[in-house]
C-alpha positions in Angstrom: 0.0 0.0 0.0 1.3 3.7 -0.9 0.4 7.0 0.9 0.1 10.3 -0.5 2.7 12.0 2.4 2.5 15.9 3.3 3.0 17.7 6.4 3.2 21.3 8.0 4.7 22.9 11.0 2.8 24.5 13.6 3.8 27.0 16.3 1.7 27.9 19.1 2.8 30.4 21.8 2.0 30.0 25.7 -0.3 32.8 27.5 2.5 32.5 29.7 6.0 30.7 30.1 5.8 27.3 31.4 8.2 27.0 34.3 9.5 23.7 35.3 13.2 22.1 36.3 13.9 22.0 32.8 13.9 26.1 32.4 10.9 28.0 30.6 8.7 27.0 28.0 7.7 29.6 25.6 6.3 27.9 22.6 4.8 24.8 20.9 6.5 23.9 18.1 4.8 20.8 16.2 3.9 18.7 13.1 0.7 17.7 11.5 0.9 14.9 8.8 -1.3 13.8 6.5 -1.5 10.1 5.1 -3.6 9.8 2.1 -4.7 6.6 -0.1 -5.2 6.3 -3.7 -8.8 6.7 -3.5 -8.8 10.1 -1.7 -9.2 8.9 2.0 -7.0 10.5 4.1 -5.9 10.6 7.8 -4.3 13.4 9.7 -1.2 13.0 12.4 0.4 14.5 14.7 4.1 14.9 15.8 5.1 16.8 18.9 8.1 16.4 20.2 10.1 17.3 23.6 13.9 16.5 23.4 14.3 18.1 26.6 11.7 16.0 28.3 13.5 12.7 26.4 11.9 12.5 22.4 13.9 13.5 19.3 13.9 17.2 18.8 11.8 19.5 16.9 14.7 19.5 14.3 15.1 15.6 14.1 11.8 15.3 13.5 11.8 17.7 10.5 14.7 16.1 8.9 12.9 12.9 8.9 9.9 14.4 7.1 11.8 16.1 4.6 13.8 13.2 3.9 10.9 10.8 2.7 9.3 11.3 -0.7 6.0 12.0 -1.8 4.8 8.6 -1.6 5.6 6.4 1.0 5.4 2.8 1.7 3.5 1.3 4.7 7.0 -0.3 5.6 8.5 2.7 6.2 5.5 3.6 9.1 6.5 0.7 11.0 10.3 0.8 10.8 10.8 3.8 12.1 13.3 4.2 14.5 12.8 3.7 18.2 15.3 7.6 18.5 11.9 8.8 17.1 9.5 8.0 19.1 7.1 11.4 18.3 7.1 10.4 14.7 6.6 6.9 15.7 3.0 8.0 17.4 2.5 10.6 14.6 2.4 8.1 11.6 0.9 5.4 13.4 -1.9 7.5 14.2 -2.5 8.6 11.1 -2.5 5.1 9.8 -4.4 3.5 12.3 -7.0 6.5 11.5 -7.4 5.5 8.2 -7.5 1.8 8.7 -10.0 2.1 11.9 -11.8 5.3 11.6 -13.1 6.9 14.7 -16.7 6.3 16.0 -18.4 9.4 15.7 -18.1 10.1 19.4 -16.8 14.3 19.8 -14.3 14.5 22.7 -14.9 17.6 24.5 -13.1 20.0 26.4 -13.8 21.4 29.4 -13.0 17.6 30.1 -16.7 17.3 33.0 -19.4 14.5 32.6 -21.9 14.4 34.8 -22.8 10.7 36.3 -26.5 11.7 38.2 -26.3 14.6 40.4 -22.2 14.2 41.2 -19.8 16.0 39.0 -17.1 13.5 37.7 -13.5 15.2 37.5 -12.3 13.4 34.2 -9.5 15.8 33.4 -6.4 17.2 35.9 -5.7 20.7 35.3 -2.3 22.0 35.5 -1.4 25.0 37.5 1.4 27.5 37.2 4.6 27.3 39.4 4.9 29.6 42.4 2.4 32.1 43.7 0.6 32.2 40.2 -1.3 28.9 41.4 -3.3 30.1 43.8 -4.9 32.6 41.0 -5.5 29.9 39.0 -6.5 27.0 40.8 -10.0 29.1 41.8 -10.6 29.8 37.9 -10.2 25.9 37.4 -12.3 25.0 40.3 -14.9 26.8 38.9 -14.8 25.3 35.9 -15.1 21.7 37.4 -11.7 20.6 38.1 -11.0 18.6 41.2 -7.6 17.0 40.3 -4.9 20.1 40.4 -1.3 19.4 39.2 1.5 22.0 40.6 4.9 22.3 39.5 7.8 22.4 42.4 11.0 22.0 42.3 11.1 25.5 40.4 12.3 27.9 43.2 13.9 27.8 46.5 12.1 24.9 48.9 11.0 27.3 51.5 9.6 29.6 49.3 7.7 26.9 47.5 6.5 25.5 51.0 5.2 28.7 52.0 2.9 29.2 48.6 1.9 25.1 49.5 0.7 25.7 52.8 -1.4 29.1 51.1 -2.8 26.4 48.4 -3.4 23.7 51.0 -5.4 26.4 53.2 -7.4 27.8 50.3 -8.4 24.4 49.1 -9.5 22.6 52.2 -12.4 25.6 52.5 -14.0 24.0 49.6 -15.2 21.0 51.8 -15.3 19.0 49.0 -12.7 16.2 48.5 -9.9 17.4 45.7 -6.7 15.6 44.3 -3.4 17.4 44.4 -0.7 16.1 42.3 3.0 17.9 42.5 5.8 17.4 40.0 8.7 18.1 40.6 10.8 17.3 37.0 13.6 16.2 38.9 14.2 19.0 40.6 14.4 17.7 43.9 17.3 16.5 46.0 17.0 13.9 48.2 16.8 15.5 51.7 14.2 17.8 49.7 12.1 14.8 48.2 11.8 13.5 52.0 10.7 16.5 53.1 8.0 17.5 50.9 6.8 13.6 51.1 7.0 14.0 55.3 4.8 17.0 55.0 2.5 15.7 52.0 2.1 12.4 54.3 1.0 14.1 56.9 -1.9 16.3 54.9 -3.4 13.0 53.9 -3.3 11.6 56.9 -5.9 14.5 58.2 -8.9 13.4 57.4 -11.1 16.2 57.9 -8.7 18.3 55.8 -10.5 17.5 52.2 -7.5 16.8 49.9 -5.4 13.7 49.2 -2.2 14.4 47.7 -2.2 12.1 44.9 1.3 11.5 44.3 4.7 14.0 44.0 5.9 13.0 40.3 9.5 12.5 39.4 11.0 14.1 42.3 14.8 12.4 41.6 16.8 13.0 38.5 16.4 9.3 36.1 20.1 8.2 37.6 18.6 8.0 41.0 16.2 5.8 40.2 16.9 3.1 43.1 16.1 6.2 45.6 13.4 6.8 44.3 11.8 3.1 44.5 13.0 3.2 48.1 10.8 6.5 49.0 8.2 4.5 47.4 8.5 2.3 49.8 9.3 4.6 52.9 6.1 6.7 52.4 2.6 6.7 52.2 2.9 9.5 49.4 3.1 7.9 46.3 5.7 8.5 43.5 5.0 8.7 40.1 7.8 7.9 37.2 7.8 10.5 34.5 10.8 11.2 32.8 12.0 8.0 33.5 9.2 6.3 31.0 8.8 8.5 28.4 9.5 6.2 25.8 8.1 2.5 25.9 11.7 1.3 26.2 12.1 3.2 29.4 9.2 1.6 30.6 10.0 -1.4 30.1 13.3 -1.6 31.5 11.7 0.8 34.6 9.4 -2.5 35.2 11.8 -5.1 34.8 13.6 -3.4 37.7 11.1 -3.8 39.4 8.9 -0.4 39.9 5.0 -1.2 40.2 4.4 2.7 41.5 2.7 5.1 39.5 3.4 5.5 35.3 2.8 8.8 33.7 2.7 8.1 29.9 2.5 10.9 27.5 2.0 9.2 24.6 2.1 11.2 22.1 6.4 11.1 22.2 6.1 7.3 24.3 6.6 5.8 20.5 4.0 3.2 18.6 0.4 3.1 19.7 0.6 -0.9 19.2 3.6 -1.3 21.6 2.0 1.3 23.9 -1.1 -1.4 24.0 1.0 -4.4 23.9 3.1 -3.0 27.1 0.1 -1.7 29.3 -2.1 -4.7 28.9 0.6 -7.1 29.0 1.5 -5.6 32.6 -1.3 -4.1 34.8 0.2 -0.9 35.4 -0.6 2.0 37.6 -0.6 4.3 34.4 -1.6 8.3 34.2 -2.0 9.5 30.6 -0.6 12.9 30.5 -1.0 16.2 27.7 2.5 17.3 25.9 0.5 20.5 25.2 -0.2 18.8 21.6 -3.1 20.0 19.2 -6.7 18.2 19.0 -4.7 16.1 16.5 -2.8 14.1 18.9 -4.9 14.6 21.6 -8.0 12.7 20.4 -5.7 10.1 19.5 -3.9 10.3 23.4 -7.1 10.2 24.7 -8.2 7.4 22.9 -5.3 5.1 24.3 -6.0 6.3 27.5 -9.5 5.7 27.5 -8.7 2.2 26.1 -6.3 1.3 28.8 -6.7 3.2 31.9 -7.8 0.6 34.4 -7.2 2.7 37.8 -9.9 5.1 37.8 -7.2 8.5 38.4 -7.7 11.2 36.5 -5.9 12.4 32.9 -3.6 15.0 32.5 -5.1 16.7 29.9 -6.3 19.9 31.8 -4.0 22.1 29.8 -6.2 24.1 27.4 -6.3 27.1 29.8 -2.3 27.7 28.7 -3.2 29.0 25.1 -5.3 32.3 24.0 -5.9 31.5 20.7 -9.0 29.5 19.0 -7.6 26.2 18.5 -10.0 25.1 15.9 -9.4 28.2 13.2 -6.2 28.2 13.2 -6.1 24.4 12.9 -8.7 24.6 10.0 -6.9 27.1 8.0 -3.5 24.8 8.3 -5.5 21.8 6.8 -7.0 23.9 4.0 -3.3 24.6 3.2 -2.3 20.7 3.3 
């Protein structure tokens, strides 16, 4: 089988910087595809890389674009290389888009669904670092969330403490139970990691306070990975893997060494939606799908893995929307008119 191959670049600019341990984010930079058969039927994808987060680069992926021809062979879709792992998701979707078209079921954003008279929080949404959070948590709560992620590991410990306690206070007047995840992007040390796990243990523990701190996410750089299976182990906290399984190799070996903790899978740069499968229902992992800030293009097709193998009932990491200004959809449209 032969495909009709195009593609474009897309650039999308944060309302604000996105501060982690990795530095400031400014803008999304990202490919659609498009796959199209011999009878006109065509299938859009999406690459959307993060080389500092553990994909190929922006530029990587570029190069392998521009280096295939017009028409491409089905082989070439599943031999790409495993250093590619956004371009691995990106044609893959796009194939498996064409061969197994969506059901005509719309995934909508805000990400609520209402099961009687209880609001379901489907969606996490991701705060700002520092004192911005406590601005923005309120707007989200409003709009349904009840799963907050918050970045640490950003500034000074103390400081970030302080703002913490502010959030913690704020959030317990709500009287209504709320999730708070913190990720730290390896930002932590280890005398800091035991802190904020000491402190996050005993919030929990309270139960009158409202909130249960879900789980502090990749506190220890991906070398330390034996410390951070024995905080596993020496708190009630949980720890979530991140940067340590971005790609479905790293998961793998992460599991072979033993981890059964948390798994936060982006999979839009974890590599090939069939080894993705093959990996998460071959071993019953505690997984989180989680956003790379990518456009409805990969998302739809993230959420649809996630929806398919999430077995844990926690919710996804896809509360991001609230970090762009612009209208998604026109922007989007005019760039497939132009493919």
């Amino acid at each position: 089988m032969l495909y009709q191959f195009d593609f474009r670049i897309y650039q999308r600019k944060f309302n604000r910087p996105l501060q982690t341990n990795h530095g400031d984010w400014n803008i999304r930079e990202g490919i659609i595809i498009r796959l199209a058969e011999e009878t006109g039927k065509f299938s859009l994808g999406e690459i959307a890389p993060i080389n500092w987060f553990g994909s190929e680069s922006f530029e990587q992926a570029i190069d392998f674009c521009r280096q295939l021809p017009a028409r491409i062979k089905e082989e070439i879709i599943f031999s790409i290389p495993t250093e590619l792992p956004a371009c691995q998701f990106g044609f893959e979707s796009a194939w498996e888009n064409i061969k197994q078209p969506r059901q005509n079921t719309a995934i909508s954003y805000p990400p609520l669904a209402k099961d009687g008279d209880q609001i379901q929080n489907q969606y996490s949404g991701l705060l700002p670092s520092g004192k911005a959070a406590l601005q923005v948590w309120q707007t989200l709560w409003n709009q349904g969330y009840r799963t907050f992620k918050w970045k640490i590991g950003v500034g000074q410990i103390q400081e970030e403490l302080q703002v913490f306690e502010q959030l913690i206070s704020a959030i317990v007047q709500m009287e209504t139970l709320v999730f708070l995840r913190l990720d730290a992007n390896q930002g932590l040390t280890y005398k800091d990691a035991c802190q904020w796990l000491e402190i996050c243990d005993s919030i929990t523990a309270n139960e009158q306070a409202n909130i249960n701190i879900e789980f502090i996410e990749q506190p220890l750089p991906i070398n330390q990975f034996d410390l951070m299976l024995h905080l596993s182990s020496s708190y009630s906290t949980p720890i979530a893997l991140d940067e340590s399984v971005v790609t479905i190799n790293q998961m793998q070996e992460c599991y072979q060494q033993g981890w059964r903790g948390i798994f936060v899978i982006k999979p839009c740069i974890a590599g090939s939606p069939s080894e993705l499968r093959q990996f998460c229902q071959t071993h019953d992992i505690d997984a989180v799908f989680s956003s790379v800030f990518e456009t409805k293009i990969g998302r739809e097709k993230a959420l649809s893995l996630a929806f398919e193998l999430s077995h844990h009932n926690r919710a996804l990491g896809f509360g991001v929307n609230h970090w762009f200004d612009e209208e998604e959809e026109s922007w989007l449209e005019h760039l497939w008119q132009n493919i």
